[in-house]
N, C-alpha and C positions, 0 to 999 in steps of 0.2 A: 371385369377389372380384377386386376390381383389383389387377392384376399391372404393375412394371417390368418394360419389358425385359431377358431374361437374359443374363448376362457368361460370357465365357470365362473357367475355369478358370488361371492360373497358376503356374507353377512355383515363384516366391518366395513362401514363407508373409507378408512383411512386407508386399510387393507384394498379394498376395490382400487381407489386413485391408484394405488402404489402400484398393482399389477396392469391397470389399464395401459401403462407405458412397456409392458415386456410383450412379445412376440415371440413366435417361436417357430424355426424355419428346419427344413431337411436339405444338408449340404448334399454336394453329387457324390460322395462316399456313404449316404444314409444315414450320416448321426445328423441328429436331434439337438438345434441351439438353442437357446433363448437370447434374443438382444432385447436392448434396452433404449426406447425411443428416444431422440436428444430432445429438451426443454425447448418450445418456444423462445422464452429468453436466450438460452445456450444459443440457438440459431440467431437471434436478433445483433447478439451480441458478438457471436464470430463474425458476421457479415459487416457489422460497423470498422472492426479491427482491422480485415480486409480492404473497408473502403478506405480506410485514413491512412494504411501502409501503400495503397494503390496511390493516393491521390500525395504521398510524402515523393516515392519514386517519381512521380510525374515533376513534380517540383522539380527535386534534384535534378532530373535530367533536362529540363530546360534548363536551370541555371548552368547547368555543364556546355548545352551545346550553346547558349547566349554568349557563353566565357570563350569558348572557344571561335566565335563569330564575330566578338566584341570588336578585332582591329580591320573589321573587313567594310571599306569606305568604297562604294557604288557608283563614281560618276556616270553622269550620260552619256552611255555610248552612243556611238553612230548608228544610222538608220539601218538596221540588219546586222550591225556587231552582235559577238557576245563576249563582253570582258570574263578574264579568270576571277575577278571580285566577286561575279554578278553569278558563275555556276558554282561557288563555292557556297555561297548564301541561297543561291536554290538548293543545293545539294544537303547543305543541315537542314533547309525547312522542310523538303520531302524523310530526310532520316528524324525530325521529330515526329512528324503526320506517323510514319510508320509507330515509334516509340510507344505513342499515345495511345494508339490501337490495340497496340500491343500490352500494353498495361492494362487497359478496358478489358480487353478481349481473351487475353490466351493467360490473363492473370488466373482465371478458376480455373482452364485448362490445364495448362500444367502440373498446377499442384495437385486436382483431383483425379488428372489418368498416372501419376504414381502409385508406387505400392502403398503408399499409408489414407488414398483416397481422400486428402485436408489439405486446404490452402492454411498457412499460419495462424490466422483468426480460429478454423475448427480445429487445429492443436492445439491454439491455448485453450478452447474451450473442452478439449478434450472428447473432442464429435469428430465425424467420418461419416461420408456416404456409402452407402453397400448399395445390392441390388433386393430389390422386394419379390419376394416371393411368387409364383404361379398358383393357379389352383389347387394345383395336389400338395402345395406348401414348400415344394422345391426352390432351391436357392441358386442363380449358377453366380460367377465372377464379374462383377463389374465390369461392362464392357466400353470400351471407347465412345461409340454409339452415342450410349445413352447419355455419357458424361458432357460431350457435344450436344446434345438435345435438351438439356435440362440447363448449359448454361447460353445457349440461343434466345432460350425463353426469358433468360433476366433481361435480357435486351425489352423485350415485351413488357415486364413486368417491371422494370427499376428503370431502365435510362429514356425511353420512350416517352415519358408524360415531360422529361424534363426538356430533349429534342422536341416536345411541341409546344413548350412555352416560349423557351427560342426563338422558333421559328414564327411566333405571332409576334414579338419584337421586331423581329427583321423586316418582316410582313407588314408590321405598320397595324396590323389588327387589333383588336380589343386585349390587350394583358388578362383585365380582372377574367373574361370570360374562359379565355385560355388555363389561367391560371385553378378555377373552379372544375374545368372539365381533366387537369391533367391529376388535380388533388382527389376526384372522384376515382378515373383511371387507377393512379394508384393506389387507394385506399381499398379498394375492390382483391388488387391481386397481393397486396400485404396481410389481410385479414383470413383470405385461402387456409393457411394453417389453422385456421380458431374452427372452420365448419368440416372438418372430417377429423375422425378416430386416429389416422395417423401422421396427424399436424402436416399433411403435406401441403409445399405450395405448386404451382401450377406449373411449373418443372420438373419435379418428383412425379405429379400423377402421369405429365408425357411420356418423361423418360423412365419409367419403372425403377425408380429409386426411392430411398427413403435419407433419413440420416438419423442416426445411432450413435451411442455412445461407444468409446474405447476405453480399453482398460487401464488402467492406471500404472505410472512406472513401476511403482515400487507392488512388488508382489502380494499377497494377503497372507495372515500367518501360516503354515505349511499345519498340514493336516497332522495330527500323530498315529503314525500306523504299527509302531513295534515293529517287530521280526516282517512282517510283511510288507513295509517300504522298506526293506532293505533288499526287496531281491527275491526272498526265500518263503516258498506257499506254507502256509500252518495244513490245506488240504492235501495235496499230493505230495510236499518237498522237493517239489520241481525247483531249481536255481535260475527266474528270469534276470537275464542281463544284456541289455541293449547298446548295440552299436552306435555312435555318433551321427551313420545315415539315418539309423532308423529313427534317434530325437530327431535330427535337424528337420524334418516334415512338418512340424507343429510350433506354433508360435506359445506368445503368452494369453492370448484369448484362448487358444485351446486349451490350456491348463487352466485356467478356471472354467472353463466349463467342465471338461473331467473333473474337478474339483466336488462341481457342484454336483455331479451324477453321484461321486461318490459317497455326498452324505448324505446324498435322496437316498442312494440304497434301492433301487430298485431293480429287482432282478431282470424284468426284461429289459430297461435299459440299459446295463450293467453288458447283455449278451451282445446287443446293437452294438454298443461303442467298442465292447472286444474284438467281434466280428469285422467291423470298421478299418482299427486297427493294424488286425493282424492283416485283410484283405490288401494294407495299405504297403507293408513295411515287409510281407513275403513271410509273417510265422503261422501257426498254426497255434491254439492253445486248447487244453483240456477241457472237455466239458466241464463243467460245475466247478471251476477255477479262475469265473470270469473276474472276481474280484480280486484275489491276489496277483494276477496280469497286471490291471487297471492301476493297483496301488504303486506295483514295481515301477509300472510305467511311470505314472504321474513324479514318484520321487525320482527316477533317473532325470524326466525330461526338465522338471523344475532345478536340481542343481545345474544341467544344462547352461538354461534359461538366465540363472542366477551369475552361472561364472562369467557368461558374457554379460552381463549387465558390469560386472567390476573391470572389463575390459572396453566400456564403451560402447559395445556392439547389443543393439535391441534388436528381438523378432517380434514383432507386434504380434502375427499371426501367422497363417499356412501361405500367403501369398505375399509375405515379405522376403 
């Protein structure tokens, strides 16, 4: 099974929780992320917002095609007729059947094979699904696949106990019994997130995903870099200055993580994300100059980042 990378141990219990929810994966460019696991709650609670905007649309659209059926009166036709009354009223009941399916069904589809990976419920909460990591810690793109196979399984796990209470109704069978074994059913695959490290439930482990947190609209205060976010190396006095192709690559997730590299300060990763970079966008930079690169970069891509935010237009990330 697909494993994150594992963390060291800490001596602060508050410290431990806090980091027990960060991972940290290798994109197919080789830099180094850290995400941030989304909260049980967060999940419990996008999935509610979902179900109540699923089940408002459902409303609405029967009361639309009821309105639009209301003047349609069905006498008995003849043996083998088919009156124009009688296919207009089959024809809205087969376009609700569809609807409903439609809303059960292609409601997570949708919204999670777009680029931002959330149905409305995990925008407001501020969560997204990604893809989880392989053994070597690799990350690749969310794939259709998996996004189909982890929302096949809610069928399994959420609407299934409630189709076999149903159907011991209809069946004439025992309720209370039905009722006991579908609250067991479900209790089983709701509780999945509480017995693994990375709250996943039994669509995440199928489909090799997780869900994660996203960043926040508004950006975090800008670093202060002097002479060196402007452009201009304090080592060599080289003048970086990037083109509009070479920002538009990177979203605001990747600027905070650049963000963060830059105040770890670490030289080898300081080389990795120059390396990255430059592999990405066609420059080359100077040895021992990883840092003044990184800095120009970061300030170029964040005013970027910032102008289209006053124009409406958000990059969440690299694959928006």
């Amino acid at each position: 099974m697909a494993r994150a990378f594992p963390f060291r141990r800490r001596a602060s219990p508050y410290r431990q929780e806090q980091s027990s929810a960060r991972r940290e994966i290798v994109t197919a460019e080789g830099l180094r992320l850290t995400l941030t696991l989304a909260s049980r709650g967060a999940r419990a609670g996008a999935l509610i917002v979902d179900m109540f905007l699923i089940g408002l649309t459902m409303l609405v659209t029967t009361l639309l095609l009821g309105w639009l059926g209301r003047g349609i009166v069905m006498p008995i036709p003849a043996k083998g007729a088919h009156s124009p009354e009688q296919a207009l009223a089959e024809t809205l009941m087969v376009l609700w059947i569809i609807a409903m399916f439609l809303f059960r069904s292609a409601w997570f589809l949708y919204f999670e094979l777009g680029p931002r990976g959330a149905t409305p419920g995990k925008r407001l909460m501020n969560i997204r699904i990604a893809a989880r990591p392989g053994g070597d810690g690799s990350a690749d793109r969310l794939s259709a696949e998996a996004v189909i196979a982890r929302n096949l399984m809610r069928d399994v796990e959420l609407f299934m106990p409630f189709v076999f209470i149903g159907a011991a109704f209809t069946a004439g069978s025992d309720p209370t019994l039905a009722g006991v074994a579908s609250a067991v059913w479900f209790g089983i695959f709701a509780l999945f997130p509480f017995f693994n490290r990375d709250r996943l439930r039994c669509g995440d482990i199928i489909a090799g995903t997780w869900v994660v947190e996203t960043p926040r609209t508004k950006l975090d205060a800008a670093l202060s870099l002097g002479k060196a976010g402007e452009g201009i190396s304090t080592v060599t006095g080289a003048h970086y200055r990037f083109s509009d192709e070479d920002l538009a690559i990177y979203g605001e997730y990747e600027l905070k993580v650049l963000e963060q590299i830059l105040r770890d300060d670490r030289p080898q990763a300081l080389a990795e994300v120059t390396e990255a970079i430059c592999r990405k966008i066609g420059w080359t930079s100077g040895r021992g100059d990883e840092r003044a690169f990184l800095e120009a970069y970061y300030t170029q891509l964040r005013a970027r980042l910032e102008t289209g935010m006053r124009l409406g237009k958000r990059k969440a990330d690299k694959f928006s």
